[in-house]
C-alpha beads as a LAMMPS data file, in Angstrom:
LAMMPS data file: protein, C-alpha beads

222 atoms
221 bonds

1 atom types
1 bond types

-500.0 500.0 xlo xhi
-500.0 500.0 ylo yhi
-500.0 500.0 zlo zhi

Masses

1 110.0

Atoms # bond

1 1 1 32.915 343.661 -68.251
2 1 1 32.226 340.838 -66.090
3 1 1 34.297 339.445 -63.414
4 1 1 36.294 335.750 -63.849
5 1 1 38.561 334.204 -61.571
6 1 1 40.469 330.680 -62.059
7 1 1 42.053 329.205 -58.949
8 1 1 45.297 329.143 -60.730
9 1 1 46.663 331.060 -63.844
10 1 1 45.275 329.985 -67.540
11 1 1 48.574 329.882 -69.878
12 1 1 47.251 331.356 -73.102
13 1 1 49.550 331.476 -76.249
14 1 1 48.155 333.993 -79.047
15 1 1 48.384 333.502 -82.973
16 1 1 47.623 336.459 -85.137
17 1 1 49.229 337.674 -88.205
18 1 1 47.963 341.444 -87.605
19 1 1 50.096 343.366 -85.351
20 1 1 47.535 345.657 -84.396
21 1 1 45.361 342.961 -83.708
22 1 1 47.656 340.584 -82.097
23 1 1 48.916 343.266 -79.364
24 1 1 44.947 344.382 -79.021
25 1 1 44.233 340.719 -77.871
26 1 1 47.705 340.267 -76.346
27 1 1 46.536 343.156 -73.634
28 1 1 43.138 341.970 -73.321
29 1 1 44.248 338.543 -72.389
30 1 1 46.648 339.647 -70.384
31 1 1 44.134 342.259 -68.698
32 1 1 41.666 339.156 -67.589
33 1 1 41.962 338.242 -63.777
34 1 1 43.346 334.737 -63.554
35 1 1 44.721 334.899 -67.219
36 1 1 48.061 335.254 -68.207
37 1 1 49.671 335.503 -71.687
38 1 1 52.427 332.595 -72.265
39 1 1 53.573 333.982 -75.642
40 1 1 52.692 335.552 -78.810
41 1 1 53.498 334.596 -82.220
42 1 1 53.102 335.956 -85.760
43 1 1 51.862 333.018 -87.235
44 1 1 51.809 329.532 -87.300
45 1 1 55.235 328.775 -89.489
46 1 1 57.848 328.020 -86.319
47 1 1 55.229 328.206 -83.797
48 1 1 54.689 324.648 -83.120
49 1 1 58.242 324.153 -81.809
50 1 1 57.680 326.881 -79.213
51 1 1 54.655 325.570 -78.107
52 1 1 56.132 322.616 -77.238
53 1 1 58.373 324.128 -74.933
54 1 1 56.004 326.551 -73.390
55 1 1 52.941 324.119 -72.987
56 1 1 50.010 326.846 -72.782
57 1 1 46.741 325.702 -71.316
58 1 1 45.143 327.350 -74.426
59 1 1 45.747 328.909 -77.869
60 1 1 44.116 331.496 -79.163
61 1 1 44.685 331.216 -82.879
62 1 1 43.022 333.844 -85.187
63 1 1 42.029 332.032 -89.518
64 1 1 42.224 333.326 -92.176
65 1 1 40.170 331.612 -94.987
66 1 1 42.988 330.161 -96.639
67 1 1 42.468 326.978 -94.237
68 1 1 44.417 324.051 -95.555
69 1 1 47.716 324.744 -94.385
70 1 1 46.029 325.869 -90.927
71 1 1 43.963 322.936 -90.436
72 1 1 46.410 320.316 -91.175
73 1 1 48.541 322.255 -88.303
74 1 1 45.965 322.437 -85.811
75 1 1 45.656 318.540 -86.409
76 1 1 49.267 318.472 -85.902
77 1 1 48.897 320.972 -82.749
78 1 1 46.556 318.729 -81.448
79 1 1 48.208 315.580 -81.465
80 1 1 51.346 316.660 -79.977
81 1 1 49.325 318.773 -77.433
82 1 1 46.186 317.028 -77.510
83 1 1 45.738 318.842 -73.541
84 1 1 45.888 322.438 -74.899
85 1 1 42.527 323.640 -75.895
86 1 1 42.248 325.331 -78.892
87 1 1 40.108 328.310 -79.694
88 1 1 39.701 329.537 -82.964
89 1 1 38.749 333.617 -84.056
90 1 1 37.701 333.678 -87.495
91 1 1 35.709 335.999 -90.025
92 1 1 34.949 332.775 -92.918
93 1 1 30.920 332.350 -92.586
94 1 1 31.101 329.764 -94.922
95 1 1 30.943 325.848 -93.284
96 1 1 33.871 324.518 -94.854
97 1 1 36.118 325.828 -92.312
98 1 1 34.202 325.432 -89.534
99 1 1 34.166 321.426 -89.572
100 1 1 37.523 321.171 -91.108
101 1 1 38.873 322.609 -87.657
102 1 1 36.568 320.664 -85.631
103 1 1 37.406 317.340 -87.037
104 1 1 41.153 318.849 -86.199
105 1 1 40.593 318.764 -82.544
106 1 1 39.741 322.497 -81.249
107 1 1 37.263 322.804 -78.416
108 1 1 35.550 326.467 -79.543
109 1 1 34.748 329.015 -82.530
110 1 1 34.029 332.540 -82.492
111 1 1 33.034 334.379 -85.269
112 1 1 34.833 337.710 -85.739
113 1 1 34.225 340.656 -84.730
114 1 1 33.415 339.087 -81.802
115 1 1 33.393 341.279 -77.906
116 1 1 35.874 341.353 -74.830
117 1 1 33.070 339.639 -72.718
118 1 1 32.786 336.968 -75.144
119 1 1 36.303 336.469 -75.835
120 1 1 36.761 336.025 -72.074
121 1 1 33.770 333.602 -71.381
122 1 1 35.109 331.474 -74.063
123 1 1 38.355 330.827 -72.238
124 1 1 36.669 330.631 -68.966
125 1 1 34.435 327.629 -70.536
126 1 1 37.167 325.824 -71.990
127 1 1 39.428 326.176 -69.222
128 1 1 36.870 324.308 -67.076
129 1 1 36.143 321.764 -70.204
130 1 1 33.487 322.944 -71.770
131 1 1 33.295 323.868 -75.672
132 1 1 32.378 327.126 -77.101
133 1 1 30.506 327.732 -80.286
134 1 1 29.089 331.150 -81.142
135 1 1 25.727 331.448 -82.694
136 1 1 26.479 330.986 -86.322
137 1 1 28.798 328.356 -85.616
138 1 1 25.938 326.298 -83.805
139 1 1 23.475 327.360 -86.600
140 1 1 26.169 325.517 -88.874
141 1 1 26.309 322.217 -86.496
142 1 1 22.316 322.483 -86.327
143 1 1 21.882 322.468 -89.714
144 1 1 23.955 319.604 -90.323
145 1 1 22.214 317.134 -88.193
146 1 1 18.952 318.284 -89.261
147 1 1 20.375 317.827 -93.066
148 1 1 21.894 314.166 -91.945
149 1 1 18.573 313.144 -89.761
150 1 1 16.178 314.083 -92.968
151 1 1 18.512 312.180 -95.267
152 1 1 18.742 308.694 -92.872
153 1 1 15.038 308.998 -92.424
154 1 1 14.596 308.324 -96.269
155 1 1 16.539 305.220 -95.879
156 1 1 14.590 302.109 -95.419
157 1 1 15.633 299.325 -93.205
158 1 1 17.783 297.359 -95.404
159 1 1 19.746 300.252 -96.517
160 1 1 20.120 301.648 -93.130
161 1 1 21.368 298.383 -92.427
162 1 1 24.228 298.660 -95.541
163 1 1 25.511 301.849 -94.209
164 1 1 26.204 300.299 -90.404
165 1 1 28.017 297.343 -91.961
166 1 1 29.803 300.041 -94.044
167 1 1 30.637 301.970 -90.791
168 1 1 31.836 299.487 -89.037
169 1 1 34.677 298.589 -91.918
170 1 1 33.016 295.895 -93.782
171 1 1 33.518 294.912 -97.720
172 1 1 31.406 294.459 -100.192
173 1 1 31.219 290.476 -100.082
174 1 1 30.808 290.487 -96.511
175 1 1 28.136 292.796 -96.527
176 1 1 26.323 290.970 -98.963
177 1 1 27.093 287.964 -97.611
178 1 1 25.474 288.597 -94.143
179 1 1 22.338 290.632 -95.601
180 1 1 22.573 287.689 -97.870
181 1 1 21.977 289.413 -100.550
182 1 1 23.656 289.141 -104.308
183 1 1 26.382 291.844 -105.379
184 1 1 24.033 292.876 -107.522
185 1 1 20.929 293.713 -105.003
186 1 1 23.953 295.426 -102.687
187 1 1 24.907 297.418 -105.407
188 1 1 21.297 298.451 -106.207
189 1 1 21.150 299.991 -102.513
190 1 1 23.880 301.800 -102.340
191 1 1 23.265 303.345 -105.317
192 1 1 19.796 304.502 -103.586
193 1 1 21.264 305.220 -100.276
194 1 1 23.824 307.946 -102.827
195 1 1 20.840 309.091 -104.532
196 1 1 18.593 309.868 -101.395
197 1 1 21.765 311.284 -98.911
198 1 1 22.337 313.160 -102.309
199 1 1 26.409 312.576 -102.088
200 1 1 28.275 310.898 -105.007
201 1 1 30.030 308.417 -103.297
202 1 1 30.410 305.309 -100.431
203 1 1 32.975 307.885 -98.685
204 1 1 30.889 311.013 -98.993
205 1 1 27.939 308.356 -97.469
206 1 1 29.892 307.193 -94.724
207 1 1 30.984 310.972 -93.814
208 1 1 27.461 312.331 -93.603
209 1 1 26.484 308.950 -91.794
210 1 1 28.773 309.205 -88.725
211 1 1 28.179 311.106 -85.797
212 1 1 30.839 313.626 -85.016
213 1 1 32.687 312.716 -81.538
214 1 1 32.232 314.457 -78.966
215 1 1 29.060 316.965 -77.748
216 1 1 28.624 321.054 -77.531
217 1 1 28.760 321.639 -74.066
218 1 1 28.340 325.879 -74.276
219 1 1 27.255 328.773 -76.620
220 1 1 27.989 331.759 -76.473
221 1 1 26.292 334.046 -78.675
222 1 1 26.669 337.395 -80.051

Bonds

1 1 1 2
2 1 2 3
3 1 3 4
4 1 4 5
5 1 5 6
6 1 6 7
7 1 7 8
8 1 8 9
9 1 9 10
10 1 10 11
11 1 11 12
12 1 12 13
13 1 13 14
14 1 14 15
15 1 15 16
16 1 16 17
17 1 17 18
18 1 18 19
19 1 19 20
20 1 20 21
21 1 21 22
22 1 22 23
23 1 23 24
24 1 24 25
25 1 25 26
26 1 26 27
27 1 27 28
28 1 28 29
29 1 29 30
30 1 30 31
31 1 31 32
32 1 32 33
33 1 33 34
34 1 34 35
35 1 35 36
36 1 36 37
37 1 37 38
38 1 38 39
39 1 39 40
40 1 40 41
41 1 41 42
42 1 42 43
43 1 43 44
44 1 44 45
45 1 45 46
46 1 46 47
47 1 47 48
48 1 48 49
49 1 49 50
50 1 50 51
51 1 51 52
52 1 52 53
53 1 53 54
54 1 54 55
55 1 55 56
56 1 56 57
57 1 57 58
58 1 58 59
59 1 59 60
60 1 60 61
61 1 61 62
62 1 62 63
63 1 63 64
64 1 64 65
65 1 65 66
66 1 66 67
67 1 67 68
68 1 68 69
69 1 69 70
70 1 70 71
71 1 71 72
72 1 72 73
73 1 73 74
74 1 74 75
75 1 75 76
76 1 76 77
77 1 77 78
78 1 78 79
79 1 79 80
80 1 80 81
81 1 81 82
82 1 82 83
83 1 83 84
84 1 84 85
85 1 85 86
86 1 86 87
87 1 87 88
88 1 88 89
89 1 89 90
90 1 90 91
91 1 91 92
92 1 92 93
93 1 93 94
94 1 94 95
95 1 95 96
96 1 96 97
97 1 97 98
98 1 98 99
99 1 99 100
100 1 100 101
101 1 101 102
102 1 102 103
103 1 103 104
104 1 104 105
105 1 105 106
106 1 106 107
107 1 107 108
108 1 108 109
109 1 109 110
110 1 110 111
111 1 111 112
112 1 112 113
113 1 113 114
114 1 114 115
115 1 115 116
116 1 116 117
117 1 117 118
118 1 118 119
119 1 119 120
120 1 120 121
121 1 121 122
122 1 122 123
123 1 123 124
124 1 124 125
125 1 125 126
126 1 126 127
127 1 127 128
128 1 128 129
129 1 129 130
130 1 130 131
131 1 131 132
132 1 132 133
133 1 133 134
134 1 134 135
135 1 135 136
136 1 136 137
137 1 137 138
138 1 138 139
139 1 139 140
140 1 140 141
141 1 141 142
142 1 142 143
143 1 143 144
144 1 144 145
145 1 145 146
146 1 146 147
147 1 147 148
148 1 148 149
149 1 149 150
150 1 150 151
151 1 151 152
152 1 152 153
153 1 153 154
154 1 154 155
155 1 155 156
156 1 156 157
157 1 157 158
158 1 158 159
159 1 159 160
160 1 160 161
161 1 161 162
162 1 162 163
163 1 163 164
164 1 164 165
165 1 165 166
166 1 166 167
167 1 167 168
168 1 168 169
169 1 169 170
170 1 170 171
171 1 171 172
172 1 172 173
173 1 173 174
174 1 174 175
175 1 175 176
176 1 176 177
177 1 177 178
178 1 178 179
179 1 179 180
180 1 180 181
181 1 181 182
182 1 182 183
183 1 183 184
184 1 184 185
185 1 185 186
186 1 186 187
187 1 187 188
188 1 188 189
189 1 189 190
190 1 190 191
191 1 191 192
192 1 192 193
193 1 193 194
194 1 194 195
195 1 195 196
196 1 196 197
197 1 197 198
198 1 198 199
199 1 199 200
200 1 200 201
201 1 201 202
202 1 202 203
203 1 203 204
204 1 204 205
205 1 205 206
206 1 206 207
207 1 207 208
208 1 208 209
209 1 209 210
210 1 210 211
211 1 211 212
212 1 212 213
213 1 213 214
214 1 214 215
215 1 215 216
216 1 216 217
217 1 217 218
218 1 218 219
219 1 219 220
220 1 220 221
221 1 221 222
């Protein structure tokens, strides 16, 4: 296993349902030089209180797939500790999941089963700011800015034009108004911009249009 060493102690609180699991993980945090183990809790019902109080530098939280409840906490999590990282262990492969909890504010993803080593570099990284994906994580992100950059390039100009004024918060009048266009012509482009991003609506538009905040700044890969 390699060696890691933080000037001062990383505070990591662990989340895992499993027993088994969650003492397996507690030890091998606790194990890492530099590393120490803040708490442990069974779940995320009551654990947000706690984590006020104890103000890790990190939580390890391990998903499950049903990721509604979770995500809307981690959203929670991270605006009343938007300084704790947040690092995610989780066996879903689909996407879903995956940009749910990154638009909730964690800083790194690790597919499960995932190794010691990699466990450990991952908190190394994000203790010194970085962000972790692991390889099918990134594939995921990849994919989705290919997907978006194929889709804009279809766009000509003017419509490429309609979805900026449509980022930036405008209405319909006033976006026809400065393209000085009819209601009628505007509505003629959005319904091509819907038809070539292949989404059914302004919102679903707008979502694939913006760039997610925020850049990758490690990998680590299985």
């Amino acid at each position: 296993m390699a060696r890691y060493s933080f000037e001062a102690k990383v505070r990591v609180a662990i989340i895992e349902e499993n027993p088994v699991e969650r003492e397996y993980l507690r030890g091998l945090v606790a194990a890492a030089p530099g590393v120490a183990v803040s708490a442990t809790h069974p779940g995320i019902e009551g654990a947000l209180p706690r984590l006020r109080k104890e103000r890790p530098d990190l939580v390890l939280i391990d998903l499950d797939t049903r990721s509604k409840v979770q995500v809307e906490w981690l959203r929670q999590l991270h605006k009343e500790l938007p300084h704790t990282s947040v690092l995610v262990l989780s066996a879903e492969k689909g996407s879903r999941q995956f940009f749910e909890t990154l638009e909730a504010g964690i800083s790194g993803w690790l597919q499960k089963p995932c190794t010691a080593d990699q466990l450990l570099r991952a908190i190394v990284v994000l203790q010194e700011g970085g962000a972790v994906l692991c390889s099918q994580a990134a594939r995921m992100l990849l994919d989705y800015f290919e997907a978006r950059g194929t889709s804009l390039h279809r766009l000509t100009g003017r419509e490429q034009e309609v979805m900026r004024l449509l980022s930036e918060g405008c209405w319909t009048d006033d976006i026809a108004a400065r393209m000085g266009v009819t209601r009628k012509t505007l509505r003629t482009h959005v319904s091509n911009i819907l038809e070539k991003m292949k989404v059914n609506s302004r919102a679903e538009a707008l979502a694939k249009y913006l760039n997610p905040s925020g850049a990758v700044a490690q990998v680590t890969d299985h």
